[in-house]
C-alpha positions in Angstrom: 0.0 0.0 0.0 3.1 2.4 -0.9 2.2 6.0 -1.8 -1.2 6.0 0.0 -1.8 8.0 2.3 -3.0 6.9 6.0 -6.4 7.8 5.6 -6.6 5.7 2.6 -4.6 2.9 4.1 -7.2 2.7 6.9 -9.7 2.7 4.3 -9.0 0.2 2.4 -8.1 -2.3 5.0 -12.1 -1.7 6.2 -13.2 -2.5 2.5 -10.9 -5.5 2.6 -12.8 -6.2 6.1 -16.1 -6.2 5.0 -15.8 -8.1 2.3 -14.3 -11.1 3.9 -17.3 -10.0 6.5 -20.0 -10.3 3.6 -18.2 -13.8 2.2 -18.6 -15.4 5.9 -22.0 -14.4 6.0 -23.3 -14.9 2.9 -21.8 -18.9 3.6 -23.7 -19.2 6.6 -26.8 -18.3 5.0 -26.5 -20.4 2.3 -25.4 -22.8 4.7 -29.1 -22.5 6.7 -31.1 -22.1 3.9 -30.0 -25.3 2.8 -30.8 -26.9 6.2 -34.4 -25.6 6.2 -35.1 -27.0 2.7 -33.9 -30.2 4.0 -36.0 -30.1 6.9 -38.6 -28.8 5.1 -38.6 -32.4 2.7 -38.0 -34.4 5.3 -41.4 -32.8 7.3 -43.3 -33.1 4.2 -42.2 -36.5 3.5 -40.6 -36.2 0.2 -37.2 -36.8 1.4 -36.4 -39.8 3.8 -33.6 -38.4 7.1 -30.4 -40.2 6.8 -31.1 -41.8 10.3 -34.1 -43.5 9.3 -33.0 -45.7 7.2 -32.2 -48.0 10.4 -34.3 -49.6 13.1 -33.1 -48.7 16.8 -32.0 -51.9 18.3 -30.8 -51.0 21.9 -32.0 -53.7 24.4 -33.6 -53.0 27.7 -30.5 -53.3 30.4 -33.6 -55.5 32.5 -34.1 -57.7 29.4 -34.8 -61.7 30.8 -33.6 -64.7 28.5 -36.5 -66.2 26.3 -37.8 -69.0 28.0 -38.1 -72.0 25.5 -41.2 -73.6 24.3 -42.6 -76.7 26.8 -42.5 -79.6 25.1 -45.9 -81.5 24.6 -45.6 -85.1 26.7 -45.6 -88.2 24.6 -49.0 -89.7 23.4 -50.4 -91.7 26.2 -48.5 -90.4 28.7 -50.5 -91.2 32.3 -50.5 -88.7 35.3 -48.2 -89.9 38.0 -49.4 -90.6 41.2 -48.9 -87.8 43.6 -46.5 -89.9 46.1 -44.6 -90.9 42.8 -43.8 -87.0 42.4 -40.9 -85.6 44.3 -40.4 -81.5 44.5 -37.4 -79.2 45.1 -40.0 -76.2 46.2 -37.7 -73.1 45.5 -39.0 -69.0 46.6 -37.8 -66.7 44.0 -39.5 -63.6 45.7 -38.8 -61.4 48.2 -41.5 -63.3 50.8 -39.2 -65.0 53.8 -41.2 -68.3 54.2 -42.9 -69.1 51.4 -41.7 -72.2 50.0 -41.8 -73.6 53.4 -45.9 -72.9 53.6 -45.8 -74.4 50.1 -44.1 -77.3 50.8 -46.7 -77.9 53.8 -49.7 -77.6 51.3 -48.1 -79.9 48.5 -47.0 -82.6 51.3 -51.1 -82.2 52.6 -52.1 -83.1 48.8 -49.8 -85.8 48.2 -46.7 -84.7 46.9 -43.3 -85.4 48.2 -40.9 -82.8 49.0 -37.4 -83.0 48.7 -36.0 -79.5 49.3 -36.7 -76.3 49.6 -35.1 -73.4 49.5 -34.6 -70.4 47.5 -34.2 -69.4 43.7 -31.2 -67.3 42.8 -33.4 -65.1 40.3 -36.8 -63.8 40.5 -39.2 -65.2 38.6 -42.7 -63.9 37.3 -45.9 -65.2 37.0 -47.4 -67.6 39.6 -44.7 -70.1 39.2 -42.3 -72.1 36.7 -41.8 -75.8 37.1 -38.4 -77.2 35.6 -37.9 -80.9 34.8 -36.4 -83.4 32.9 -37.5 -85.8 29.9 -37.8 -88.6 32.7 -40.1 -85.9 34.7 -42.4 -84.8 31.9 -45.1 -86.7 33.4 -44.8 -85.5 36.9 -44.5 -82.2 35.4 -47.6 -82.0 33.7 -49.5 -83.6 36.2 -48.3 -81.0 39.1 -49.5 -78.3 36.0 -52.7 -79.8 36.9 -52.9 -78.5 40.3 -51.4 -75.0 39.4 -52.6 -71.7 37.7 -50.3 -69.2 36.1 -47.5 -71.8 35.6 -44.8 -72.2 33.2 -43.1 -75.2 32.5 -39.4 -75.7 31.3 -37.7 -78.5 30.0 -34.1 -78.5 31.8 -31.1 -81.4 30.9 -31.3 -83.2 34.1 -31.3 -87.1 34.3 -33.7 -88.1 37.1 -37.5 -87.3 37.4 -37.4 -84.5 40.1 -39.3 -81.7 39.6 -38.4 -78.5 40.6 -41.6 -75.6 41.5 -40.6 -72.4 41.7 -42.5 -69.5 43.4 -43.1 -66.6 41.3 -43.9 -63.1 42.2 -47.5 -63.6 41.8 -47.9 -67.2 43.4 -51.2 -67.6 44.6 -51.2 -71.6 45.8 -52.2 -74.8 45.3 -56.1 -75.3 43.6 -58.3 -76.9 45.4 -57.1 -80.5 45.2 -61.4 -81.7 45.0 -61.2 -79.5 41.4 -58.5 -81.4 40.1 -60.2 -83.9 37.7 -56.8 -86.2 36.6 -58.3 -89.8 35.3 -55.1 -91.7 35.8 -56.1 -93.9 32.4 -56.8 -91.2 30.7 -53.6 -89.3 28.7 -52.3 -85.8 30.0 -53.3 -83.4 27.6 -50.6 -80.8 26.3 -50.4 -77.4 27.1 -51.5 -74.9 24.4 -48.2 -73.5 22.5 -45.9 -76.9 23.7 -43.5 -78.5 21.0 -42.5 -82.0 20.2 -40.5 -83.6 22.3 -37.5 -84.1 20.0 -37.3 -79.7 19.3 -37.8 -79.1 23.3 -34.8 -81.8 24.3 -32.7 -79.3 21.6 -33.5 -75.7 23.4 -33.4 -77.5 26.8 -31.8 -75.0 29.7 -29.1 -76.5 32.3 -30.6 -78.8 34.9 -29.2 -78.1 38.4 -26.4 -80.0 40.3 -26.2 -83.9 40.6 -26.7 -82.8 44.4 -28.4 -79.6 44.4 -28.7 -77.4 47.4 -30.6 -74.5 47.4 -29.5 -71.7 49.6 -32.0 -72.2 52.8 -34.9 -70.4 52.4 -35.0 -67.0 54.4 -31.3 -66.9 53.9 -29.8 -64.1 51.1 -29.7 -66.0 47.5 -26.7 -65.6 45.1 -27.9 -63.3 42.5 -31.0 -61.8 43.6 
């Protein structure tokens, strides 16, 4: 800027000011008027946002594990007589005593009880009963004296039976209402599988020698 005076100097450095001014500004603009025509399609439905195009897929931290499908019991498979039966009764609530004064009702009907204890996970519903393929029967026949129940096939060799309390557990039904004709086949449960596809989704089965923390007493896990 040689041979200009200071006046002009100053001058021309405030036109070189505002025009990098009016270059920044005029980017922005174009920068939001671009935006709102975006929004403007994607409110209108003529353009699709980039985010859409996938589901959200975050799981619930308090997700449970699908419980398998019960299998169906074998044609003509009998009820088991109730002395023939033999229960681990297992409280997966927060209720101290519970599996005790269900043990003292299913003992009253009939039923023998092994164990009981409690659950290390709480369970919902009235109650789940887990089993083996050499307790199906027994299984379906306790079913019989239960409402609200789930049962699950487990891997376990013997024909235990394991009822578990769930948060809703409401009892035994009236034994005089259960109608079992013990030559007459257990009918399956609505929703149950064959057999052959249950024994494949099958959970673990519990200890050779299981031994459920005490009942009243904290349980690992819950």
């Amino acid at each position: 800027m040689a041979g200009l005076t200071p006046q002009q100097q100053r001058a021309l450095r405030r036109r070189h000011k505002h025009e990098r001014q009016a270059v920044v500004f005029g980017a922005l603009i174009a920068a939001l008027a671009l935006a709102g025509l975006g929004a403007t399609a994607v409110y209108t439905g003529a353009m699709d946002a980039p985010f859409l195009t996938r589901d959200f897929t975050t799981p619930s931290p308090d997700a449970a594990p699908e419980i398998p499908k019960a299998p169906c019991p074998p044609a003509d498979t009998l009820p088991v007589a109730l002395p023939s039966i033999q229960l681990r009764v297992l409280n997966s609530t927060g209720t101290s005593g519970l599996a005790g004064t269900a043990s003292t009702t299913l003992t009253a009907a009939g039923f023998v009880v092994l164990e009981v204890g409690n659950y290390p996970m709480k369970v919902t519903g009235g109650s789940r009963i887990q089993f083996g393929e050499a307790g199906l029967a027994a299984a379906y026949t306790l079913a019989a004296y239960l409402d609200n129940t789930t049962p699950v096939l487990d891997t376990r060799q013997d024909a235990t039976v394991d009822l578990i309390l769930g948060t809703e557990w409401a009892g035994l039904l009236d034994p005089a209402t259960v109608i079992l004709d013990p030559t007459l086949p257990l009918e399956p449960i609505t929703g149950c599988v064959p057999l052959e596809q249950a024994l494949a989704t099958a959970i673990p089965g519990p200890t050779a020698t299981p031994t459920p923390t005490p009942e009243g007493e904290p349980a690992a896990g819950g």
